[in-house]
N, C-alpha and C positions, 0 to 999 in steps of 0.2 A: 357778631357774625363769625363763624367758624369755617374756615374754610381750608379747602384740602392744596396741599402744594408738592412738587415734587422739586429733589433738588440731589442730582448726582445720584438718580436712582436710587433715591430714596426720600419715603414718604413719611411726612409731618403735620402737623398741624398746623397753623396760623390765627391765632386772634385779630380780627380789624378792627379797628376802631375810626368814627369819623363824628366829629361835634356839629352836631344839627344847627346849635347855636351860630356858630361862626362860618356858616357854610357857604353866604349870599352875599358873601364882603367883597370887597372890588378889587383883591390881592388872591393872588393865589395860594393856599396854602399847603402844607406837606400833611401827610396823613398818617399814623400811627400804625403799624402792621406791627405786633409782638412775633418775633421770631429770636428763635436760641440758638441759630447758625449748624446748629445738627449738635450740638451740647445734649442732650437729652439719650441721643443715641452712643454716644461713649459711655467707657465703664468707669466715669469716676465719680465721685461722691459730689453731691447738690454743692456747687459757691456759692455764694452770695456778691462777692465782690472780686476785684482783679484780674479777670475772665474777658473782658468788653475787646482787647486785642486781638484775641485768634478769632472769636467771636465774628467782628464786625470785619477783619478780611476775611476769615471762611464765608461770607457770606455775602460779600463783595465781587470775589474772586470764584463764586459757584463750587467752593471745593470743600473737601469736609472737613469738619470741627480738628478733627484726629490727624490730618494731614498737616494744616495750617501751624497745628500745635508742634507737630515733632520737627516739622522743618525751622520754624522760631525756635524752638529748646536748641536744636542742632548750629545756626546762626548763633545764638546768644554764648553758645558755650565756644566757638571757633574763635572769637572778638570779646571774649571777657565782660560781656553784658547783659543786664537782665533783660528777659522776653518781652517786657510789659516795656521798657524805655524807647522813645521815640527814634533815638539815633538809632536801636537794636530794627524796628517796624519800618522806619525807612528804609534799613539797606534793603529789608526782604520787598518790601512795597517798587524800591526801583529794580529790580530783581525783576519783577512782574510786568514791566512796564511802565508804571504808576509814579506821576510825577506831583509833586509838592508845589500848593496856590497859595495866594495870598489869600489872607479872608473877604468873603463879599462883605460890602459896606451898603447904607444906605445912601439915600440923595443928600443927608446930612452929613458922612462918614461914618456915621457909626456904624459896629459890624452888629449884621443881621440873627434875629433868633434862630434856630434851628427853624423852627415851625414854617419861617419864610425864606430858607436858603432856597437857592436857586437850582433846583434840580432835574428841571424838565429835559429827557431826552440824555441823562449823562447819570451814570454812576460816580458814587465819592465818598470816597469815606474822608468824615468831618473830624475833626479834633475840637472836642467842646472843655469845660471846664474840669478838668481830673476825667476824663470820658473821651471812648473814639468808640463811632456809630458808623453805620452805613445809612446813607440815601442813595435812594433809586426811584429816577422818576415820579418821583413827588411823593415817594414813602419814605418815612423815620420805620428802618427795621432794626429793630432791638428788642431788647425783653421788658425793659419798661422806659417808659415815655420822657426825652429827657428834650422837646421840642423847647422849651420856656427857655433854657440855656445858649446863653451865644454858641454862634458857630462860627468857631477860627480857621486856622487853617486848616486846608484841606488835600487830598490827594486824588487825581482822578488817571485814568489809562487815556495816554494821550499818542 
């Protein structure tokens, strides 16, 4: 299903995806929306990898690809560190508001898939294994699907 979105006045596309399979289970689960954070409408050459940073706060934070980008390159270069490092994403994340959780666990303790993180009603962007994504409202928005992957810590606007 393609569907049209608007975001900072400006218009993109969206892939949905939802598994028929697992759809009737007695958990609720998060659902797959492919979005590239407005990546597509900048002039730089297709990545493949290393991108998920500005990405998943552009896209958190409703701002665009190319803003999230220069203000992280500009952060990174003031404090001697790379755009993509956690301490570098934090400063800018508390900057915004956006305070740092611990990971949800299950009734057993263990921490929860993406697929089942808890994100009814709250934006977050997740820190999964080598990978940071946004959830909103019970959508995995990324550009491809990384739900099977725990989901650690997180940071939400509190």
């Amino acid at each position: 299903l393609l569907v049209p979105t608007l975001n900072n006045g400006l218009n993109y596309f969206i892939l949905v995806y939802n598994n028929p399979i697992t759809k009737n289970r007695r958990y609720n689960m998060n659902t797959f929306i492919q979005n590239d954070g407005g990546y597509a409408l900048t002039n730089f050459k297709k990545r493949k990898i290393g991108n998920c940073v500005p990405r998943a706060i552009a896209i958190a934070l409703e701002k665009s690809y190319l803003d999230v980008w220069n203000e992280l390159m500009d952060l990174a270069k003031e404090n001697g560190l790379f755009p993509n490092t956690e301490r570098c994403y934090s400063y800018y994340l508390l900057k915004y508001g956006w305070h740092k959780q611990k990971p949800q666990r299950t009734a057993n303790g263990k921490m929860r898939k993406l697929k089942y993180f808890n994100s009814k009603n709250i934006s977050a962007i997740v820190h999964t294994r080598k990978h940071l994504v946004c959830v909103k409202n019970g959508k995995i928005l990324d550009i491809w699907n990384p739900s099977t992957y725990k989901a650690g810590s997180y940071w939400i606007k509190i």
